[in-house]
VEXVO-898465 format. One record per residue (C-alpha): x, z, y; residue in three letters. Coordinates in steps of 0.25 Angstrom, whole numbers, plus 2048, in hexadecimal, padded with zeros to 3 digits. Each point is the difference from the previous one (the first is absolute). Layout:
BEGIN
{{X,Z,Y},'ala'} ...
This chain:
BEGIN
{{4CD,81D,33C},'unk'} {{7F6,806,809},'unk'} {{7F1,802,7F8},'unk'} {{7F3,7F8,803},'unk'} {{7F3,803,804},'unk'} {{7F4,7F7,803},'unk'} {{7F8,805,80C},'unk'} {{7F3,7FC,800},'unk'} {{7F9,7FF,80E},'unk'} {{7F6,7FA,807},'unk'} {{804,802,80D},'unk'} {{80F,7FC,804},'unk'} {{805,7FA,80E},'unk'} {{7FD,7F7,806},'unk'} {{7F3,808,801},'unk'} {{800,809,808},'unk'} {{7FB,80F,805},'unk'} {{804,80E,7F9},'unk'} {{7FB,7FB,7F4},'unk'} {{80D,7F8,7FB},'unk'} {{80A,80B,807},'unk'} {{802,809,7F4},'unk'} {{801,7F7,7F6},'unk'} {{809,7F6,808},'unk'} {{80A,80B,802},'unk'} {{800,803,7F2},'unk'} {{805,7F3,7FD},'unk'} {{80A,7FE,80C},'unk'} {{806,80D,7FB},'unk'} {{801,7FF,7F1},'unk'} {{80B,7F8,7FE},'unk'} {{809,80C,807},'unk'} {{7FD,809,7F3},'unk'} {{804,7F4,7F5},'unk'} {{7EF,7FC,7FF},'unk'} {{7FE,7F1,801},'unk'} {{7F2,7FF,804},'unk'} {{7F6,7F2,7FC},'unk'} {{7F3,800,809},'unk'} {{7F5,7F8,7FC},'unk'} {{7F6,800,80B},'unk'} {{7F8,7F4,807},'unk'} {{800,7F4,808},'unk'} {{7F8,804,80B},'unk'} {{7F8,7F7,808},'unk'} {{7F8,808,807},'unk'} {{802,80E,806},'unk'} {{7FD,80B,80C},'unk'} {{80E,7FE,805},'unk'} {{80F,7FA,7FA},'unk'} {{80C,806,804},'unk'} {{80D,7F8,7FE},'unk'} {{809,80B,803},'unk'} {{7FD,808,7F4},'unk'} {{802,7F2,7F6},'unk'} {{80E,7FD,807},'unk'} {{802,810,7FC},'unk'} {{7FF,7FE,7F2},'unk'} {{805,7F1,7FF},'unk'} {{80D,805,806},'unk'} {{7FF,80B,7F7},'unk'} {{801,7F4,7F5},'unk'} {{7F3,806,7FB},'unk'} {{7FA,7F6,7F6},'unk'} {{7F3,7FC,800},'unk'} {{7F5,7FB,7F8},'unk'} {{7F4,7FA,806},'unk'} {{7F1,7FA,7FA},'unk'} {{7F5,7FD,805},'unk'} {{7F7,80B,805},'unk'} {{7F2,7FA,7FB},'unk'} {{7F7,80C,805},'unk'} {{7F5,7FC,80A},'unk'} {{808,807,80D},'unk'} {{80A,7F4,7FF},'unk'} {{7F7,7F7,7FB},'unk'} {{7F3,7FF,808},'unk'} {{803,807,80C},'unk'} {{809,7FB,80E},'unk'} {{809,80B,805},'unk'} {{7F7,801,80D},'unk'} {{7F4,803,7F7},'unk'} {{808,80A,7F9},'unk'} {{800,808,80E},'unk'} {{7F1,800,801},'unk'} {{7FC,80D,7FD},'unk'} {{7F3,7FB,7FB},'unk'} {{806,7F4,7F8},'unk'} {{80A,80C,7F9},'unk'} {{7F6,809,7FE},'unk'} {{7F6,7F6,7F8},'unk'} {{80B,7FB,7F9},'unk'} {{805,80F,7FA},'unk'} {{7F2,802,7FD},'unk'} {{7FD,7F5,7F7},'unk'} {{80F,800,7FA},'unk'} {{7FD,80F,7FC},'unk'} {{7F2,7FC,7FA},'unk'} {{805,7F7,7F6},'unk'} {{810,7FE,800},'unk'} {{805,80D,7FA},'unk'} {{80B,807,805},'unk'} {{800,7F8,809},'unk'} {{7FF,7F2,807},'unk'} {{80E,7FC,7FB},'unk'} {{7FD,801,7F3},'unk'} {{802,7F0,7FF},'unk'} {{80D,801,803},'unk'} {{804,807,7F2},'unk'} {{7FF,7F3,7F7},'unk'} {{80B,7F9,808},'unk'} {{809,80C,802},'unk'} {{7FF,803,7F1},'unk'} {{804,7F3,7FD},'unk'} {{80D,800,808},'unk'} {{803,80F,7FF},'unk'} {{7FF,7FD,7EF},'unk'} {{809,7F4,803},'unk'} {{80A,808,807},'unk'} {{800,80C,7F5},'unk'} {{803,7F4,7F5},'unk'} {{80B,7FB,806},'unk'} {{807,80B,806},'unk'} {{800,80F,7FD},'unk'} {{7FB,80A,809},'unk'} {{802,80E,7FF},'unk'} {{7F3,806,809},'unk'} {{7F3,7FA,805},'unk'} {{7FA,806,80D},'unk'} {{7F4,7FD,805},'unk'} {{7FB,804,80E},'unk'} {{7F1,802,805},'unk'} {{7F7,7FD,807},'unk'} {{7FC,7F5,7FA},'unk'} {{7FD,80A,7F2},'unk'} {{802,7F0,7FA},'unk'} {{80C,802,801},'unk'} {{801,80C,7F8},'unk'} {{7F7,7F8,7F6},'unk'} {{80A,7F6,800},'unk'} {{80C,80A,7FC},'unk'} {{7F9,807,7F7},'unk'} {{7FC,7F3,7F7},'unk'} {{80F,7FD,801},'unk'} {{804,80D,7FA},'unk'} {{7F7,7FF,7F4},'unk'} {{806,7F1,7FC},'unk'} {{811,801,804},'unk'} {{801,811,7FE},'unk'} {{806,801,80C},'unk'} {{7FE,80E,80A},'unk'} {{7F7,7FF,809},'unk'} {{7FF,809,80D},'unk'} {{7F3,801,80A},'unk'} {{804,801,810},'unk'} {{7F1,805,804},'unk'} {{7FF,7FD,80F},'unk'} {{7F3,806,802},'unk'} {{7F7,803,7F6},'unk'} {{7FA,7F7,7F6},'unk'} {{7F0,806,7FC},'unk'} {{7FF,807,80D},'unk'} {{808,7F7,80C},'unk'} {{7FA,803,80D},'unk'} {{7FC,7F1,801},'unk'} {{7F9,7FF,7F1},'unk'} {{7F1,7FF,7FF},'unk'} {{7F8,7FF,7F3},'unk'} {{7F2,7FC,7FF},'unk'} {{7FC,807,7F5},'unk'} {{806,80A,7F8},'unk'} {{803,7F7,7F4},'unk'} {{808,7F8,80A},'unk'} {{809,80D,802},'unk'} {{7FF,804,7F2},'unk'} {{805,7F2,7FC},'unk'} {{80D,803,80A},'unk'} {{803,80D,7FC},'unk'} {{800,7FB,7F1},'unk'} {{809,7F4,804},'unk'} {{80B,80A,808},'unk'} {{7FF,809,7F4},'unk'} {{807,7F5,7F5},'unk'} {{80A,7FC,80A},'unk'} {{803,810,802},'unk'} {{800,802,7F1},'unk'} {{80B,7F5,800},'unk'} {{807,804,80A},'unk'} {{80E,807,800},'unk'} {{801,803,80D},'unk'} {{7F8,803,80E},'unk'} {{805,800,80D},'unk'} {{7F7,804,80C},'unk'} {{802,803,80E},'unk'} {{7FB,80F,802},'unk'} {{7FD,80B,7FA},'unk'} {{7F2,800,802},'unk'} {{7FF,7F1,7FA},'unk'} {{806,806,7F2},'unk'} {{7F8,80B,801},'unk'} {{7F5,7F6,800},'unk'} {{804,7F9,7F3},'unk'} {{800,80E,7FA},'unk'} {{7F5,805,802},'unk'} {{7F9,7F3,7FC},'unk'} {{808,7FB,7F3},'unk'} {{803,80F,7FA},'unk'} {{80A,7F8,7F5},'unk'} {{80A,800,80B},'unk'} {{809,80A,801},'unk'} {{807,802,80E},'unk'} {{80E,7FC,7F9},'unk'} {{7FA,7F2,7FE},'unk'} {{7FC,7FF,80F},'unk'} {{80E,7FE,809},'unk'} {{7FD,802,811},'unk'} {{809,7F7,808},'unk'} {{7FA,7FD,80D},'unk'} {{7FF,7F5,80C},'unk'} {{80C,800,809},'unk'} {{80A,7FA,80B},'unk'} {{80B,7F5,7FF},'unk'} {{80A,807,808},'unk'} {{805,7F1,801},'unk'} {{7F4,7FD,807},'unk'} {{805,809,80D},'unk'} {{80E,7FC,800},'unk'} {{7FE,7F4,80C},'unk'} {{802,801,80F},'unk'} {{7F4,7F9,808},'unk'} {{7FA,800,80D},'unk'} {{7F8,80A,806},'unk'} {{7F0,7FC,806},'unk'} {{7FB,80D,802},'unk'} {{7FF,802,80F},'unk'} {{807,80C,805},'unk'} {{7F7,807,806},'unk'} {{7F7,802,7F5},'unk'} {{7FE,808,7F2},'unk'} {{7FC,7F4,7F4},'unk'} {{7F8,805,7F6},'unk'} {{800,7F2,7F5},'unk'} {{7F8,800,7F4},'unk'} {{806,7F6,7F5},'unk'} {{7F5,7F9,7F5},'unk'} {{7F4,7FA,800},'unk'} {{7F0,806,802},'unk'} {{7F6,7FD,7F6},'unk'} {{7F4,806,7FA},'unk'} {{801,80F,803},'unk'} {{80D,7FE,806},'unk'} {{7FC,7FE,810},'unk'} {{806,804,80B},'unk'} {{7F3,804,808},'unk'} {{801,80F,800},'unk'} {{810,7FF,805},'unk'} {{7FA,7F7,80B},'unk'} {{7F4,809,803},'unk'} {{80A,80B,7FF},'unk'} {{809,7F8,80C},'unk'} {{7F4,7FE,806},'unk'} {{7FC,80E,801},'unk'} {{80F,803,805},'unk'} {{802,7F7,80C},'unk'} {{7F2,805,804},'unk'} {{805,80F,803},'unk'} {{80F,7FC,803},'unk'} {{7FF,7F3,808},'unk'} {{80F,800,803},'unk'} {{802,800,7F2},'unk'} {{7FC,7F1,7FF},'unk'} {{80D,7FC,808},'unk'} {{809,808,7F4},'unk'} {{7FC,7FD,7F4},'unk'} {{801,7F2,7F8},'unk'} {{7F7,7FE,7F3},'unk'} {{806,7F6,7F9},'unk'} {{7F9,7F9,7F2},'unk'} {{80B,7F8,7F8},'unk'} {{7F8,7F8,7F7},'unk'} {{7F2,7F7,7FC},'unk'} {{7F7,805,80C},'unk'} {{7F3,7F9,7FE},'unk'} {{7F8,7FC,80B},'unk'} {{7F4,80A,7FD},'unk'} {{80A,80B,804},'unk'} {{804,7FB,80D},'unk'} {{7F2,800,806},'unk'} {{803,810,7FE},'unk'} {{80C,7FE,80A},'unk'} {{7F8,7F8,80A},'unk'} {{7F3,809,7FE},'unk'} {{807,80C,806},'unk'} {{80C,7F8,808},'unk'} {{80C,805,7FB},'unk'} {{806,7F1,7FF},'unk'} {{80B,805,808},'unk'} {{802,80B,7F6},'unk'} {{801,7FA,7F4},'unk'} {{80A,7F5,7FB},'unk'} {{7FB,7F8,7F4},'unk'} {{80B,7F9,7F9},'unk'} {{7F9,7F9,7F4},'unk'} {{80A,7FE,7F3},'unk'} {{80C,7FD,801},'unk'} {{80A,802,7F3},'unk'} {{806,80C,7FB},'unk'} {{80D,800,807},'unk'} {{7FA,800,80E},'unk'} {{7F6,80A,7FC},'unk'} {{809,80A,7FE},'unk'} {{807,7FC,80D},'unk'} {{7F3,805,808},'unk'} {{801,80D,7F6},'unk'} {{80E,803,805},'unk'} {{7FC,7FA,80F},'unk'} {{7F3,80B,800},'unk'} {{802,811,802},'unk'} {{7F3,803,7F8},'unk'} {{7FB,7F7,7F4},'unk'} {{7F1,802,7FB},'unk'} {{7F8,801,7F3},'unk'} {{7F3,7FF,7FB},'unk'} {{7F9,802,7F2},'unk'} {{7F2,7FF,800},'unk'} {{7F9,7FC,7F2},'unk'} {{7F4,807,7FD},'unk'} {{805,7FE,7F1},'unk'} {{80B,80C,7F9},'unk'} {{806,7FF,80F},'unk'} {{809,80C,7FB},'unk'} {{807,7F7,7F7},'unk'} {{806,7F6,80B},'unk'} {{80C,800,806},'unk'} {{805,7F1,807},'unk'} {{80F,7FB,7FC},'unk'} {{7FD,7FE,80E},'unk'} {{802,80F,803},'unk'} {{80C,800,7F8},'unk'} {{805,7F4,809},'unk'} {{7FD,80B,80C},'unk'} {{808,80B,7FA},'unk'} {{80E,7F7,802},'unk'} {{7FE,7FC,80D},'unk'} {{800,810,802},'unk'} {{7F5,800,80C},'unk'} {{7F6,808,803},'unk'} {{7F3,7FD,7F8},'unk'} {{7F1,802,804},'unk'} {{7F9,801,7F3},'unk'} {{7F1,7FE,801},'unk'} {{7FE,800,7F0},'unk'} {{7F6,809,7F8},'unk'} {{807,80E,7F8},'unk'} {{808,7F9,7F3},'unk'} {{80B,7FA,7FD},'unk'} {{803,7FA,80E},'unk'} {{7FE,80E,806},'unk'} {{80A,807,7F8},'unk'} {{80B,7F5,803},'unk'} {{7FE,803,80E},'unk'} {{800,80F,801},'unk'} {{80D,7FD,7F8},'unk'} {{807,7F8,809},'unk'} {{7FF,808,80A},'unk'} {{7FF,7F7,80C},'unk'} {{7F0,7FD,800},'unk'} {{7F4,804,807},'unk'} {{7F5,800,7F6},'unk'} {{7F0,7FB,801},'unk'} {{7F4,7FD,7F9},'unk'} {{7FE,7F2,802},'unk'} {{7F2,801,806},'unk'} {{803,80B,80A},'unk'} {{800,7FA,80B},'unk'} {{802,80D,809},'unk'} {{80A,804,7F9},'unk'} {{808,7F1,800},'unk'} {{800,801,80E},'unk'} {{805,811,802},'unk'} {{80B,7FA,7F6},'unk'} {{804,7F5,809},'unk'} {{800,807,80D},'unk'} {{808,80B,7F7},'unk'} {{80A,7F6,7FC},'unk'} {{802,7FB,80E},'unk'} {{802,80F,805},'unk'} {{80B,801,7F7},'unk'} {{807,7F3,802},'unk'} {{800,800,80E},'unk'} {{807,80D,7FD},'unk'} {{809,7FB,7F7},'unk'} {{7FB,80A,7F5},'unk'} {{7FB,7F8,7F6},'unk'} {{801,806,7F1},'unk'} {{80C,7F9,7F8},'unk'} {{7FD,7FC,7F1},'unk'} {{808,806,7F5},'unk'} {{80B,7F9,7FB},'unk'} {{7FF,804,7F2},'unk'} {{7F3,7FB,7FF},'unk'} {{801,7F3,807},'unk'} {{80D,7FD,7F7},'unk'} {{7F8,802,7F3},'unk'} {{7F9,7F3,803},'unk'} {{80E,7F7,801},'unk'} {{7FA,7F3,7F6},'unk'} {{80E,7FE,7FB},'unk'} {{7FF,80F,7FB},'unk'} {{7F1,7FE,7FC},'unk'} {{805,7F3,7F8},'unk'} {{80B,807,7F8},'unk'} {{7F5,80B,7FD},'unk'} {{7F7,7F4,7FA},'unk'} {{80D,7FA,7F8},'unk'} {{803,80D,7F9},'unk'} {{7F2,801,7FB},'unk'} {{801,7F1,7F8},'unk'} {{80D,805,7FB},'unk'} {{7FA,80C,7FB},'unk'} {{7F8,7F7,7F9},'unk'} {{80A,7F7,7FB},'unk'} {{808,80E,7FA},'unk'} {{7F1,805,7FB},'unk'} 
């Protein structure tokens, strides 16, 4: 008989954007190593974007899931247009993180104790793993653990007192965090992050943890994802550069355009060769860059579309680009995004700050590397790329690093660590 764990997590298909990826690879991937995974999430009614690809992934999977109401003020209050509103967003994190702490999903944690405890009664699970962000959710697994006894193990996607998007208006309000992901660590079995850097982090601030208690498994690839033939759009003629994702707050592209800009201006002829293409939410503020500086014939905006033919402009592109830009702890970020790069095994132009992201990069192999506001150097690296891909000499990745990043691999990794829980 195959063991259970309850997964809790917010975010599940049909949303969408990298958020869901890792955890809905997890699951589709479990089963293969005798884990029957339960995920209690939400019904969402209201989201940046929904992706029905990734659901039909883990529904033929025969993943089960549990749904509730989501009863946190981004469902609630706001229509998904306003949820694209910059301003609307902004005002809305503000004011969740002023008075709903950890976060502004706190209402969720009444109704999903409710049925996870329900579920726990009936039938036995072995684990309990909790994925943030939302931190609610670790909240929410570790009030589990103190009534049922059952292990619990934390998958930290960024970090909880320190993420890149948290703001505290006053001390207390951190102090109060800080105190709140101290009792979940203090319960915790296990913790799983992402990178060395994040565990470093957890280290430095909660000296009780040893580093045996913090396990690193990082984003990755489904090699299933590349295994498809399509049809190729990109012209012939030309070099595509595609970025993949959205652009908010810090995250703009307005230095790689300046950059271009600055490019066509001393090569003209290079304006006829190169295709920037942006796979993904492209709000209108960002287009007045395009026409300011009249690269429309340039640039190729796609909008979203869902995962599957995301990753069809990945493998129909010769170089893909990244940008990190938080003015926050940027050193601890690297996208699952990147991760997603590192299987399609292009060229990657990374304009990302020294960190995390960096180090990946200069491991791969395959990159050219940039600070995301050097605009100077964003254009030399372009023209570099170009130089080298009209010679065919672009750098090839290493195949042992990419390969590390295989989910199905990543996913066994995770399920040996809740049997060594089980044999603890």
């Amino acid at each position: 008989m195959p063991h259970k764990v309850l997964v809790i997590s917010y975010y599940f298909p049909p949303m969408g954007f990298s958020g869901v990826q890792r955890i809905t690879k997890f699951v589709k991937y479990m089963k293969d190593f005798d884990w029957e995974p339960t995920v209690l999430t939400i019904n969402p009614k209201t989201y940046y974007a929904f992706d029905e690809s990734l659901l039909r992934e883990v529904e033929d999977a025969k993943v089960r899931i549990v749904r509730t109401n989501p009863k946190d003020p981004t469902q609630r209050l706001f229509s998904q247009s306003k949820l694209k509103n910059d301003f609307s967003r902004k005002i809305l994190n503000r004011v969740s993180q002023t008075f709903l702490l950890p976060d502004n999903k706190r209402g969720w944690m009444s109704d999903a104790l409710k049925v996870a405890s329900e579920l726990l009664q009936n039938e036995k699970h072995d684990i309990i793993f909790a994925t943030a962000p939302p931190y609610t959710t670790f909240r929410i697994g570790d009030e589990l653990k103190r009534k049922f006894d059952i292990p619990l193990i934390l998958d930290y996607r960024d970090a909880w007192l320190d993420d890149v998007l948290s703001w505290y208006p006053t001390p207390i309000h951190r102090t109060i965090v800080k105190k709140m992901e101290q009792r979940v660590l203090l319960n915790t079995n296990k913790i799983i992050v992402y990178t060395r850097q994040l565990k470093e982090h957890l280290l430095i601030n909660y000296p009780f943890l040893s580093s045996e208690d913090i396990k690193i498994i990082p984003h990755g690839f489904d090699e299933e994802d590349f295994q498809f033939e399509f049809q190729s759009t990109k012209p012939k003629d030309k070099m595509r550069i595609t970025y993949s994702g959205v652009f908010y707050d810090e995250r703009t592209p307005k230095y790689f355009v300046e950059a271009v800009k600055r490019l066509f201006y001393e090569y003209p002829e290079l304006s006829n060769k190169i295709e920037f293409c942006f796979v993904g939410n492209f709000k209108k503020k960002y287009d007045k860059l395009i026409n300011n500086v009249d690269l429309k014939n340039s640039f190729n905006i796609v909008g979203y579309i869902d995962h599957k033919d995301s990753v069809k402009y990945l493998l129909d592109s010769d170089i893909l680009w990244l940008i990190i830009r938080h003015s926050k702890n940027p050193h601890l970020v690297a996208t699952s995004k990147l991760y997603e790069y590192f299987g399609t095994r292009k060229t990657i132009l990374g304009c990302v700050p020294d960190g995390a992201a960096s180090q990946l990069l200069k491991e791969y192999q395959s990159s050219f590397i940039t600070h995301p506001e050097d605009i100077n150097g964003i254009k030399s690296a372009i023209f570099s790329i170009y130089q080298q891909y009209s010679k065919n000499q672009l750098p090839k990745p290493k195949d042992d690093f990419v390969n590390k990043f295989n989910r199905k691999t990543l996913t066994h990794e995770l399920v040996k660590e809740f049997q060594f829980q089980l044999e603890a």
